[in-house]
N, C-alpha and C positions, 0 to 999 in steps of 0.2 A: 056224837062220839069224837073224843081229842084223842091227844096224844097222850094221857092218860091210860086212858081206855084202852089203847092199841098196845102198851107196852106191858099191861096188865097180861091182853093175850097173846101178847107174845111170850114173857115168862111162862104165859101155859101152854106151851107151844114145847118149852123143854132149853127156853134161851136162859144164857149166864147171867142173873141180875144186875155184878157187878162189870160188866162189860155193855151189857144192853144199861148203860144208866138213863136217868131221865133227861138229863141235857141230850147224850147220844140220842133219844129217843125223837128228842121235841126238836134236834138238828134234821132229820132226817126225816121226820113227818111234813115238815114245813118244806123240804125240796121236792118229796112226793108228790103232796097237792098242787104245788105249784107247778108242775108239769103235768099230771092229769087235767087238771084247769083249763091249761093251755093246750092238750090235744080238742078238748071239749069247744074250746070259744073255738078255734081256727076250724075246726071242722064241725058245725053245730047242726047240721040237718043228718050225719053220718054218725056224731060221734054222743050226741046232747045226751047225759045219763047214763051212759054207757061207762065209763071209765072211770069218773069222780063219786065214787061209790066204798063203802068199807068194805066191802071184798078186796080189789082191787089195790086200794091206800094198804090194808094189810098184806096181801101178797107181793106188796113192791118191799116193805120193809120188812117181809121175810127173806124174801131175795138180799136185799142190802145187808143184814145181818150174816145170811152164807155167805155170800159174795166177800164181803170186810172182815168179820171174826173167822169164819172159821178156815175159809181159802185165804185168805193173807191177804187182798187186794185191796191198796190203796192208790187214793185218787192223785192227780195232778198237785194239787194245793197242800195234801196232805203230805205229801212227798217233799213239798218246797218246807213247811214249816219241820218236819223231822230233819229236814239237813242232810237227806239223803238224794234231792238235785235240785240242780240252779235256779234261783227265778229267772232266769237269763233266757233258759232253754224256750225254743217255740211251744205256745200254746194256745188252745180255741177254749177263749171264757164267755159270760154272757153278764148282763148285766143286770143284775139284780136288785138295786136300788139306786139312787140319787142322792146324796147327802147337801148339806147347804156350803151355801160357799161364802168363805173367809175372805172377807175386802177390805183395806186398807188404804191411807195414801202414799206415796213414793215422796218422799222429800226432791232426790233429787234425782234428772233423768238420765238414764246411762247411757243409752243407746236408741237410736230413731226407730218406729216400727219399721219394720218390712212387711207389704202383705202382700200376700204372692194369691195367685191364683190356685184354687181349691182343684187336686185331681181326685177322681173317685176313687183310686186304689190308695189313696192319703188322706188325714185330715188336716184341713189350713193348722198353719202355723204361724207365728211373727219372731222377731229378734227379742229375746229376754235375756234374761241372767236366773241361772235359777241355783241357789245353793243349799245342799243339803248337810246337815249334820246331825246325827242320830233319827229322832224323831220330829225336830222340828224343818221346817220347807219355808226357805225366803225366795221368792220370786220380785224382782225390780222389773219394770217397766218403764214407757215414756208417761203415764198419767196416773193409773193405780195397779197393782198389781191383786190377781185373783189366784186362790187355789182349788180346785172344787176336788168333792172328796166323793167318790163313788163305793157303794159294795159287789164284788165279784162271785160268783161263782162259777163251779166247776162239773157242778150237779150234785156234788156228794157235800162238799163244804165251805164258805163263804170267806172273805178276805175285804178288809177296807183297802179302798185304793187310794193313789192322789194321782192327779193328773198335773201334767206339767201345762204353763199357762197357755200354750198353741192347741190342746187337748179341754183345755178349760171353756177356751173360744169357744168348742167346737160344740159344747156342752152349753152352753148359754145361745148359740144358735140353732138346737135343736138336733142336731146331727147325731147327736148321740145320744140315746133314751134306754129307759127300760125294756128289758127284752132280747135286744141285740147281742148280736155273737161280734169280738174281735179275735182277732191272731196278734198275738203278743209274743215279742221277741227280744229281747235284753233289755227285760224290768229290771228292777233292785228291789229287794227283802229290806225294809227297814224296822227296826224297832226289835228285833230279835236280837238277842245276846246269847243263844245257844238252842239247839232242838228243842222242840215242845208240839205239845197233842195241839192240831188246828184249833179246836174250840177254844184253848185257850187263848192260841196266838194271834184268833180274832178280836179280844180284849187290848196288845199293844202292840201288833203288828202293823203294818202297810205295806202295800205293794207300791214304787212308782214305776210307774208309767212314762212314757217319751213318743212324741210323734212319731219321731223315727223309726222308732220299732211296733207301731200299731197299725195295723190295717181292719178295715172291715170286712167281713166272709158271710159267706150263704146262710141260711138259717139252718140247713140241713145236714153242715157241719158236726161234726162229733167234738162234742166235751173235752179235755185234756191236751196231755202233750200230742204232740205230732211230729211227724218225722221229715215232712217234706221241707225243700228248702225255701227259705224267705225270698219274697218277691222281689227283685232286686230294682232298685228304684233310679232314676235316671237324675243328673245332679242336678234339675231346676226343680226337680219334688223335694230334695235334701234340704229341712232346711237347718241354719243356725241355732246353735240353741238347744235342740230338738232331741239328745240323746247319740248316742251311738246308732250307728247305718248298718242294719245287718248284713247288707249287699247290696251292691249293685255292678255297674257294667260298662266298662271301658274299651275306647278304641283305640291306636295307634296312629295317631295324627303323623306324625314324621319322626325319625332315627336322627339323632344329632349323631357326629364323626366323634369318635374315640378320640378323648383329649390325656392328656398326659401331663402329670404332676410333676415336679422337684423341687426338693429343699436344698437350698445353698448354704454354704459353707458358714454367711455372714448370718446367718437367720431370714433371709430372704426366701421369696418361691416364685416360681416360674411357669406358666403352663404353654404346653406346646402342642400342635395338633401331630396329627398321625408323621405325615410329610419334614415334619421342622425336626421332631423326634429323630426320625432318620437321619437327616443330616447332621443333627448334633451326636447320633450316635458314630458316624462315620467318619467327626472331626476329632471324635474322643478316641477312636481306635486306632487312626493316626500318630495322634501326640503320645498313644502306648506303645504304639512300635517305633516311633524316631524315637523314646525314652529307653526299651529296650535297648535299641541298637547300637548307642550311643552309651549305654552301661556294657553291652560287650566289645566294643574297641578300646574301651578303658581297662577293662580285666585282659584282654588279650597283651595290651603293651606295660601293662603291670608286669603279668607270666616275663614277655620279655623280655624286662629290666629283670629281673630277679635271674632268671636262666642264664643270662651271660654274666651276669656275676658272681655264679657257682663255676662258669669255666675257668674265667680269670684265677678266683680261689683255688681251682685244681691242678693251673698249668705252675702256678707259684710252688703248688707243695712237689710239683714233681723235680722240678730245678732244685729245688733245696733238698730233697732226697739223692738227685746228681753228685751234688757237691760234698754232703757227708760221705758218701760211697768212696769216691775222686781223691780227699781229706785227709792226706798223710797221718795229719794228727784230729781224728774228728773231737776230741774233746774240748781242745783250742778252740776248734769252729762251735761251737756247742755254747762256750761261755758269753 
């Protein structure tokens, strides 16, 4: 019995043909087995025959059909390729295949490796360069550069990955196999040019990857996004290279004194601390009040020029008022 078989009884079942299709079908059969499988191997004096059975393979993908069609529930992945959340966002994937990996040689070398010491809440990394543009991934190195290409899932639908080449390492040392669950946290969506059904956007989609944002988690982990926050990493785990840092955690080594900026006149600058500030405030407030002060003894002895030569003008008009009055003939005095 395939997935033929199963989707057969499931349209008899009362499912929509054209939503139940047979990709849908043959996508979702192949994650079913693949976790009955694996309750069956890890637990095989408990579990041997028990699980990986056509009952069971069908009752799971009765479920997945209520669950997806007719409740609305979509997955993590299915979420990122509709365009309705980030690949960015934290999530717990596993890894579902190994692809081969793309080797080349670097003409010329850009930068020395670094290899730092492997912590368990990280995977080693080294100094690269890594640049992306659409769909193609050039990584430079000091001797060859690698890219390895993994597929993802989520339990419900799958995704090709690329690892950046600190995650490549880690992948050619075994560290990273099928099976395993990571927490993934500010991937990149590439090869997408607008929303589309998963199944398709496993055909020119990838997900990349970064050390930075990858850790590895329990096996007991739940599928999908997650809400808790990223492990914040301490800066000798950080490395170069390696993606954006979703967190981590700083201390307060010492408070430098409050410095203090001006721009001069001439296009010059000046910086002064707290102390020199003061004084230079104290020498400026100064030369505003001697400027002040000195602007009003000038306006005060101005007033008084001008005030006494309104008197002078009026003790004149009064004498000559005298005289016409006194002025036998004031029109004589007049001419």
């Amino acid at each position: 019995v395939g997935s033929k078989e199963l989707r057969h009884m499931l349209l008899e079942s009362g499912a929509n043909p054209q939503l139940a299709s047979k990709e849908w079908v043959e996508n979702h059969y192949r994650w079913i087995v693949w976790k009955l499988a694996c309750i069956e191997r890890s637990y095989p004096l408990q579990a041997a025959g028990k699980f990986l059975t056509i009952e069971k393979t069908f009752d799971e993908l009765k479920y997945r059909y209520e669950r997806e069609i007719n409740c609305g529930h979509r997955s993590a992945l299915r979420r990122i390729t509709e365009g309705d959340a980030s690949a960015g966002w934290m999530m717990i994937i596993c890894i579902s295949a190994i692809r081969d990996l793309d080797t080349e040689q670097s003409d010329q070398a850009t930068k020395e490796t670094k290899v730092m010491e492997w912590d368990q809440s990280l995977l080693e990394t080294s100094s690269d360069i890594v640049t992306a543009k659409g769909n193609s991934i050039k990584v430079q190195t000091q001797n060859k550069y690698k890219i390895a290409s993994i597929e993802i899932t989520d339990g419900w639908y799958c995704l090709n990955a690329i690892l950046d080449p600190p995650l490549s390492r880690q992948l050619n040392a075994g560290k990273l196999f099928v099976g395993q669950k990571l927490r993934v946290c500010r991937a990149t969506l590439l090869g997408c040019t607008g929303p589309m059904p998963p199944l398709q956007a496993f055909q020119v989609a990838k997900l990349m990857m970064h050390i930075n944002g990858t850790y590895r988690t329990s096996w007991e982990e739940r599928l999908g996004f997650c809400k808790c926050l990223p492990i914040p990493l301490a800066f000798h785990c950080i490395k170069d290279n390696g993606g954006l840092v979703p967190r981590t955690i700083v201390g307060t080594i010492r408070v430098y004194p409050l410095l203090y900026y001006e721009r001069l006149p001439n296009g010059g600058s000046i910086t002064r601390s707290a102390k020199a500030e003061d004084l230079a405030l104290y020498h400026y407030n100064e030369r505003r009040a001697q400027t002040v002060e000195e602007a009003v003894l000038r306006m005060e002895k101005e007033n008084i020029v001008s005030a006494s030569s309104v008197e002078k003008d009026l003790d004149e008009g009064a004498r000559l008022y005298t005289l016409l009055e006194n002025a036998a003939e004031p029109e004589v005095l007049m001419a």
